[in-house]
C-alpha positions as CSV (number, residue, x, y, z in Angstrom):
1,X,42.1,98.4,188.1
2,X,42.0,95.9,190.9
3,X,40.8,97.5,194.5
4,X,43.0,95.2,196.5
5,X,44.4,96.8,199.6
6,X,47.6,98.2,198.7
7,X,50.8,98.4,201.1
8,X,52.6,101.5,201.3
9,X,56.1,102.0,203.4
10,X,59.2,103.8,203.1
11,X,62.8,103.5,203.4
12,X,64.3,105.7,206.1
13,X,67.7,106.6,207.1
14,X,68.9,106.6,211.0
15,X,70.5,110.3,211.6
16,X,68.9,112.5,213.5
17,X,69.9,115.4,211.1
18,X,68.0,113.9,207.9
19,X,64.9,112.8,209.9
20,X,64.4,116.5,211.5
21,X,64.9,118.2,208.8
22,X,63.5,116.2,205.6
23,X,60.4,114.1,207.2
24,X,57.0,115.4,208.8
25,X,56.8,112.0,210.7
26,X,53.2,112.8,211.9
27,X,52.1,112.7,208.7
28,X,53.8,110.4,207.3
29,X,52.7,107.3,209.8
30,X,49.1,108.1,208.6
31,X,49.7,107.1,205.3
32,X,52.4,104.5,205.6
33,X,51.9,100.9,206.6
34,X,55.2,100.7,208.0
35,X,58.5,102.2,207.7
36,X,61.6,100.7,207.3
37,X,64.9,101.9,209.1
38,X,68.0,101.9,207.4
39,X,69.7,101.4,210.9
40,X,73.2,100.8,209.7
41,X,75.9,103.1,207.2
42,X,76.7,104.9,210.9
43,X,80.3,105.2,209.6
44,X,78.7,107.6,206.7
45,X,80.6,110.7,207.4
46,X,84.1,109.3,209.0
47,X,85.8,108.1,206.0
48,X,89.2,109.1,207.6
49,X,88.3,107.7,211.2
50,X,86.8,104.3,212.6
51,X,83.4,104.2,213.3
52,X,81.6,101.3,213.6
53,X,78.7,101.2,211.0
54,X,75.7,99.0,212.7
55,X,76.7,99.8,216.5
56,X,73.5,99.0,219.2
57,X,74.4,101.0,222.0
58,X,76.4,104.1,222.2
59,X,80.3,104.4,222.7
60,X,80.5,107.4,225.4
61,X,84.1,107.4,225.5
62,X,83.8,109.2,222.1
63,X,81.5,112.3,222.2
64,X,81.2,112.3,218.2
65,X,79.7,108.8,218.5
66,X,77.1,109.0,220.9
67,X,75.1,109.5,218.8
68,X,75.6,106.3,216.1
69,X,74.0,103.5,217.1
70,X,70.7,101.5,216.5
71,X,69.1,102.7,219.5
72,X,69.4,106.1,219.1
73,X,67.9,106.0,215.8
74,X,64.7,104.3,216.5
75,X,64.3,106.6,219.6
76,X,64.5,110.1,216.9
77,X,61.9,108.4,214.8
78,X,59.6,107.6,217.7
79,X,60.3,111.0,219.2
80,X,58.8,112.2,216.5
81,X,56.3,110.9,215.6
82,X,56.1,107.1,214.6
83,X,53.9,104.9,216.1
84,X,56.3,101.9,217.9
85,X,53.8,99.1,215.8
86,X,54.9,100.5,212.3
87,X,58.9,101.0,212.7
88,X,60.6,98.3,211.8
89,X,64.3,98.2,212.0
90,X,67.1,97.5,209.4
91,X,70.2,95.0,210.4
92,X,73.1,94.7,207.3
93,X,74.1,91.6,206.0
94,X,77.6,93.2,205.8
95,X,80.2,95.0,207.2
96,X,82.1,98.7,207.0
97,X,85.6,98.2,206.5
98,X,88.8,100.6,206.9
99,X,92.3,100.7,205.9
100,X,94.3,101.6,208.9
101,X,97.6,101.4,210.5
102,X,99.1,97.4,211.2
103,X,97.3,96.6,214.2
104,X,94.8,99.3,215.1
105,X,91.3,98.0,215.8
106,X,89.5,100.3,217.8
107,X,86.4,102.6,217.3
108,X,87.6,106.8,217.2
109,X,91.0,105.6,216.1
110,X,92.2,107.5,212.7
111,X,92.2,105.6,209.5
112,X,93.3,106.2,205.8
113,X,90.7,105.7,204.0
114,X,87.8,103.0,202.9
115,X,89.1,99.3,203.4
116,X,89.8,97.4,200.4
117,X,87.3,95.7,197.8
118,X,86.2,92.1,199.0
119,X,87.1,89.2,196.6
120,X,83.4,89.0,195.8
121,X,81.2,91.7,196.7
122,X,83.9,94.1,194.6
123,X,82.8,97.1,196.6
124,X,85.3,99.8,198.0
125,X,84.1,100.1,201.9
126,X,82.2,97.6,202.2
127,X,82.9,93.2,202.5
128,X,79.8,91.0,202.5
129,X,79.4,88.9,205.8
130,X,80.2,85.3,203.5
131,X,83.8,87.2,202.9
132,X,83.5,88.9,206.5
133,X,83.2,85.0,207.9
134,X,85.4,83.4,205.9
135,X,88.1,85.6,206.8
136,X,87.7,85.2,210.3
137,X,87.9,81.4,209.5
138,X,91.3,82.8,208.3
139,X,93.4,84.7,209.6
140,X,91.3,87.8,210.6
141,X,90.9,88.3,214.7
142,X,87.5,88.7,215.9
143,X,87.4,91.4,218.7
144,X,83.7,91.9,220.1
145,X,82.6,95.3,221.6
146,X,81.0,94.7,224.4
147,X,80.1,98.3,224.3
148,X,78.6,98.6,221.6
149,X,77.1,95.2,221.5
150,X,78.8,94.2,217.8
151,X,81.5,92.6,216.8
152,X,85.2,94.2,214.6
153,X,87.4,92.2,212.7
154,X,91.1,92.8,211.7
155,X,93.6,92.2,209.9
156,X,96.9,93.5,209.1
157,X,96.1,97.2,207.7
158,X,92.4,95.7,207.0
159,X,89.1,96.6,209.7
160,X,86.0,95.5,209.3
161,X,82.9,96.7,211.4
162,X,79.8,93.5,210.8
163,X,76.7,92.1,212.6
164,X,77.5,88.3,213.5
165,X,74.5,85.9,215.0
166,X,75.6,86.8,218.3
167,X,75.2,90.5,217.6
168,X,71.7,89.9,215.7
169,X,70.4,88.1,218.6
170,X,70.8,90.8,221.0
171,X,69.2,93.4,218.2
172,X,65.9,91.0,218.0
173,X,65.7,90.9,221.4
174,X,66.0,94.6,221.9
175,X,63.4,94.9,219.0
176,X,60.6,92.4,220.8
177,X,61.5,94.4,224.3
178,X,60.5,97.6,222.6
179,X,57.4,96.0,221.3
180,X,58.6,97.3,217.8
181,X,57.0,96.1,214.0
182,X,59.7,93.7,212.8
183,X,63.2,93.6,211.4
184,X,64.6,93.9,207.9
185,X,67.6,92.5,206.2
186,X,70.0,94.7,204.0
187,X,71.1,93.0,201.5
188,X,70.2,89.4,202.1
189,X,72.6,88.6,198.9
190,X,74.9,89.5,201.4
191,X,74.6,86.3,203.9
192,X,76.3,83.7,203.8
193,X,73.8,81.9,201.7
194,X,75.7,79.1,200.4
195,X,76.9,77.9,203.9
196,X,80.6,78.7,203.5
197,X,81.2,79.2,207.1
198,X,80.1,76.0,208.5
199,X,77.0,77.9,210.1
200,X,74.2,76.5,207.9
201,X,72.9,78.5,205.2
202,X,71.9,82.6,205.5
203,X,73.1,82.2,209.4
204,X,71.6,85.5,209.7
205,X,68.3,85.3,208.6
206,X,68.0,81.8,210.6
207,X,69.4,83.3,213.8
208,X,66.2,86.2,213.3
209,X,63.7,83.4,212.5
210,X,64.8,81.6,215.7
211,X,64.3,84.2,218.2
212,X,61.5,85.4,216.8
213,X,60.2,82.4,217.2
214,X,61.2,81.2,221.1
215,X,60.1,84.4,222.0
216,X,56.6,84.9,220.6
217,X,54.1,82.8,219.7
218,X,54.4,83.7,216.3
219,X,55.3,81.7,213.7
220,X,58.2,83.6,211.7
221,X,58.6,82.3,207.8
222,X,61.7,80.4,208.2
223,X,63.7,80.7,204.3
224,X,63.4,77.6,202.3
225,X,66.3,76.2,200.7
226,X,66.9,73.9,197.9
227,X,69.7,72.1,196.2
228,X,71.7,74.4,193.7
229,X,71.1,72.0,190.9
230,X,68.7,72.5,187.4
231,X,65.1,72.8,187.6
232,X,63.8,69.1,187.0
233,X,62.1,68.5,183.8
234,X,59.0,66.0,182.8
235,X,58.8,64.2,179.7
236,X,55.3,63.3,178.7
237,X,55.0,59.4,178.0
238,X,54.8,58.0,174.5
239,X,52.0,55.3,173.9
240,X,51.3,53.7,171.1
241,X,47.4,52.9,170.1
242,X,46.3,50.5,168.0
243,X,43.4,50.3,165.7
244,X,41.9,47.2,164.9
245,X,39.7,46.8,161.9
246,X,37.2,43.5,161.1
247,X,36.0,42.8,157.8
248,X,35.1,39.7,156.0
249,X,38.4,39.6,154.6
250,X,41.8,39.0,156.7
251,X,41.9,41.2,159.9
252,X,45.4,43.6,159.6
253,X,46.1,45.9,162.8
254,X,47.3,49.0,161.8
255,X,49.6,50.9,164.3
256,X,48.7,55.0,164.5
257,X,52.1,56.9,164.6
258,X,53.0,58.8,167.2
259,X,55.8,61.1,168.3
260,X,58.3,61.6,170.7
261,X,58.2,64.9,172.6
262,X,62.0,65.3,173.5
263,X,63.1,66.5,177.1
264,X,65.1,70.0,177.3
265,X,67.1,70.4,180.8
266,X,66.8,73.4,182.3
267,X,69.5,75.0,184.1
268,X,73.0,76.9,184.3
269,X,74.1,77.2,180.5
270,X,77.7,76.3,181.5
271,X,80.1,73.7,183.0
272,X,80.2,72.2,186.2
273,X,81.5,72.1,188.1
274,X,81.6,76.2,187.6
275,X,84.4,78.7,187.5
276,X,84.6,80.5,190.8
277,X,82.8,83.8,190.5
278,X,81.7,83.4,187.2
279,X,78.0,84.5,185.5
280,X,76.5,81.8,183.2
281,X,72.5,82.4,181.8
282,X,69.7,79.8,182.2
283,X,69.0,77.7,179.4
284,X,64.9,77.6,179.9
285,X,64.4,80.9,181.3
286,X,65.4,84.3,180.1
287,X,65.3,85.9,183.4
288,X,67.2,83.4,185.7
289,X,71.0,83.0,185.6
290,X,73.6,82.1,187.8
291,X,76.5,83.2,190.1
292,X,79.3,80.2,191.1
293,X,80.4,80.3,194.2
294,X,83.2,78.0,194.9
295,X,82.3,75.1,192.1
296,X,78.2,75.6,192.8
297,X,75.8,77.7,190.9
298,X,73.9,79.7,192.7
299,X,70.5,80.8,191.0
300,X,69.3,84.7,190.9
301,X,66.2,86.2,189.0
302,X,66.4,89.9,187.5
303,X,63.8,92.2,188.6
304,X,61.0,92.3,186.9
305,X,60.7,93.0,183.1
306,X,64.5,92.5,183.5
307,X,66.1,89.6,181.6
308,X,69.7,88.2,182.1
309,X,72.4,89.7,179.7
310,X,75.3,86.9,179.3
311,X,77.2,89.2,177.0
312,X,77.1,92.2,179.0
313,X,77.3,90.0,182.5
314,X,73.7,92.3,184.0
315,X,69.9,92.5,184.1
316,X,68.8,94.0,181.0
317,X,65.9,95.4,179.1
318,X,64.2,92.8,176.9
């Protein structure tokens, strides 16, 4: 077994309520590396009335609120425990929606229910920020709360609660103030990856890298991005030797045969361009395959001993 220095850390959640009652935090820092703060899902427990999900600071106009925000949460777990150096704090790449009435956009007002599924990220609740962007692109109006230092979108019976690049920068800079570990991304999937908002590629993740960056003298891992097209390939080149024999008799130059290795092209086992929101597997490799997003094929890997399932559209066991 190799002794390499393992890292352990944990996964968190924000309310006050869960970390009291479920976590000995003084413990727990001496055997974590870090932990990880799921800062965001604020709107847990108000299905029926808006709350925003990701809020900074608190809304005091709204006593059930006070509570909710990033900076309560990181002030229980140090509170309690957690050394400032091993916290770091959790930022969602999307945003809590709400049906409500036509028109109604503001935090403690009642709602009906969970807003609608997004075209792409198919979950009730919940609309990842390349939908969240788009729509604002659209016809969506963008209302931030100064308050609480985010941002709400709306539209007809449709609310959504995010985290846009302005709201991200003031959470970094909170998060370097407090001298705290780092910052997380949940779900990175969830940015708008493909640059379908005119704001460069995974906007998100950029706007932390550059921060981060002006603001320390660090040097943060910027993501690296490539173009969605198949995996080039290499063909091994063909020469030809020939022997050459001398004998008293007539010299003959026999050629040695040789063999062609033929190319195979790796990549999306479809058309393109792609069908919009399609799956298509890899034709190399088992565990790659590939979501199209408006006409380009944006590659994915399963988790590890996971392959790709074409037939059943998942990660799969081999």
């Amino acid at each position: 077994m190799s002794r390499r220095s393992l890292i352990i850390s944990a996964r968190v959640p924000p309310f006050e309520v869960d970390t009291t009652s479920r976590y000995d935090v003084a413990s727990l820092s001496q055997y974590l590396n870090f932990v990880n703060l799921a800062s965001f899902n604020f709107n847990r427990d108000y299905k029926y009335t808006i709350v925003h999900g990701s809020a900074l600071d608190a809304d005091n106009s709204h006593s059930f609120t006070k509570n909710l925000n990033v900076k309560t949460s990181i002030n229980v777990w140090l509170n309690a425990g957690l050394p400032r150096n091993k916290l770091v704090i959790g930022i969602p790449a999307y945003g809590n929606t709400y049906e409500t009435l036509p028109g109604t956009h503001m935090v403690g007002a009642s709602a009906f229910g969970l807003g609608k599924k997004g075209q792409w990220s198919l979950q009730e609740g919940k609309l990842a920020y390349y939908e969240v962007c788009k729509n604002i692109g659209g016809y969506w109006t963008r209302v931030m709360n100064t308050t609480q230092g985010v941002p709400h979108a709306y539209y007809s019976n449709q609310w959504v609660g995010y985290d846009d690049m302005t709201s991200v920068q003031r959470k970094i800079e909170y998060i370097l103030q407090e001298n705290l570990l780092g910052v997380m991304i949940d779900d990175l999937g969830m940015d708008d990856f493909a640059d379908n908002c005119g704001d460069g590629r995974f906007p998100l993740l950029s706007k932390i890298n550059d921060v981060v960056s002006k603001t320390t003298t660090l040097t943060p891992i910027r993501p690296t991005f490539g173009p969605f097209t198949a995996r080039p390939t290499t063909t091994k080149a063909t020469t030809t030797t020939t022997r050459t024999t001398t004998t008293p008799r007539a010299t003959t130059t026999t050629p040695r045969k040789t063999t062609t290795q033929q190319s195979v092209k790796c990549g999306i086992n479809g058309p393109m361009p792609c069908k919009h929101g399609a799956f298509y597997a890899d034709t190399c490799d088992k565990n790659v395959y590939y979501q199209c997003l408006w006409g380009k094929p944006v590659k994915k890997r399963c988790n590890w001993s996971l392959v790709w399932n074409q037939a059943g559209l998942r990660c799969d066991w081999a």
